[in-house]
C-alpha positions in Angstrom: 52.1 63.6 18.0 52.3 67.3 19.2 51.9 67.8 22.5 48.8 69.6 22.1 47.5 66.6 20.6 48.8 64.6 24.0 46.8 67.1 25.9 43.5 65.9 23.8 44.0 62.8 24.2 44.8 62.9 28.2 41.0 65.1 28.1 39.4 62.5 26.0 40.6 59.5 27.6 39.6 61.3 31.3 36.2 61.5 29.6 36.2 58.3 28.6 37.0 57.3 31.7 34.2 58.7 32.9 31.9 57.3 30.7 32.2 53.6 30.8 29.4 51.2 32.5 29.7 50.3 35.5 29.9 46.7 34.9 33.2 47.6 33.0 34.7 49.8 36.0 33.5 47.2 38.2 36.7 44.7 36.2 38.8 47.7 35.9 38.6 47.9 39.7 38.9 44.2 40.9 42.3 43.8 39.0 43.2 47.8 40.2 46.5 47.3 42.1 47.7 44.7 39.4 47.2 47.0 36.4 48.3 50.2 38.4 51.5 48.1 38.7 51.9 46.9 35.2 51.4 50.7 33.9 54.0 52.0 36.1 56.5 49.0 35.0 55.3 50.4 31.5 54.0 46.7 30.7 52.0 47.9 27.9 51.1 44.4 26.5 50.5 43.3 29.8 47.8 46.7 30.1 46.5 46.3 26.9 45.6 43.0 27.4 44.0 43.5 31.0 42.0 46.4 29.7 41.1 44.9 26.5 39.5 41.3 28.7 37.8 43.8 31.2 36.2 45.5 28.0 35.3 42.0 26.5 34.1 40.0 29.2 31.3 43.0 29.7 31.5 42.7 25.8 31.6 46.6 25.2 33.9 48.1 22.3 37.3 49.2 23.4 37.3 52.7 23.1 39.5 54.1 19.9 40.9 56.8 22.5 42.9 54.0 24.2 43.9 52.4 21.1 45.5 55.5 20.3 47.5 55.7 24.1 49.1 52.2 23.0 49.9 53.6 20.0 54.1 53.4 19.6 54.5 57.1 18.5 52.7 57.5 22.2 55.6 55.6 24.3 56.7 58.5 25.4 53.7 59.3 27.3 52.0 56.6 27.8 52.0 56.3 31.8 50.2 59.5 31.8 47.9 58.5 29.4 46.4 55.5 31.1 46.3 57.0 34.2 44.4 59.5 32.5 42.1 57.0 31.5 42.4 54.8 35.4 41.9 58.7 37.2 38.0 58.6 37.1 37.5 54.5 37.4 39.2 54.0 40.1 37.5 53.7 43.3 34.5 54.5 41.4 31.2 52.8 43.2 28.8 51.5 41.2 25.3 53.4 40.7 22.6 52.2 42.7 19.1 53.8 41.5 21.5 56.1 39.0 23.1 57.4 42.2 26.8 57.2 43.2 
């Protein structure tokens, strides 16, 4: 993958981010520091599988732009790539009355 590809993906996946429900960043965030950890140690079964379990138990779709950050022509970047993703979750509240 080019890196102008990379820099899509790292826009798409902030997007993303920015898009799921809150139930979902509500599991992303109440696992944070463990996942934050597993990324940096670049544990990507261990992040694919957290991820994937916070998407399920809120049974949404995992989104194809994160399948593509696990992706093994992607190793090279993938730390940047899921923080990409972690960047607008984390420490997200949730909406109350469509208000943050």
């Amino acid at each position: 993958m080019s890196e102008k590809d990379i820099d899509t993906l790292v826009w798409r996946l902030k997007r993303r981010g920015d898009e799921i429900s809150d139930d979902v960043v509500k599991s992303i965030n109440s696992i944070a520091f463990r996942l934050l950890e597993q990324v940096r140690l670049g544990n990507k079964d261990n992040v694919f599988y957290m991820l994937l379990r916070c998407f399920k138990s809120n049974n949404e779709k995992f989104p194809n732009e994160l399948i593509e950050a696990f992706k093994p022509e992607n190793d090279r970047y993938f730390k940047t790539l899921i923080f990409s993703f972690l960047a607008p979750i984390l420490g997200k509240k949730e909406t109350e009355g469509g208000e943050e």
